[in-house]
Residue, then its C-alpha position, 0 to 999 in steps of 0.5 A: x500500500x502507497x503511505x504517500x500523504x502530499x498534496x494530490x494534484x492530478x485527481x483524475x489519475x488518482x481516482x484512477x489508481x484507486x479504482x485499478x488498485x481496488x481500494x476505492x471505497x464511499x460512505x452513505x449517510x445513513x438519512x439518505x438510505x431511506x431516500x434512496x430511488x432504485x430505477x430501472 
C-alpha cells in the first residue's frame, strides 16, 4: 500500500489508481438510505 500523504494534484489519475488498485471505497449517510430511488 502507497503511505504517500502530499498534496494530490492530478485527481483524475488518482481516482484512477484507486479504482485499478481496488481500494476505492464511499460512505452513505445513513438519512439518505431511506431516500434512496432504485430505477430501472
Amino acid at each position: 500500500m502507497n503511505n504517500f500523504h502530499g498534496k494530490t494534484t492530478n485527481w483524475k489519475q488518482h481516482n484512477q489508481a484507486l479504482i485499478n488498485s481496488g481500494l476505492l471505497t464511499f460512505w452513505i449517510d445513513e438519512e439518505a438510505i431511506p431516500l434512496w430511488n432504485q430505477t430501472k
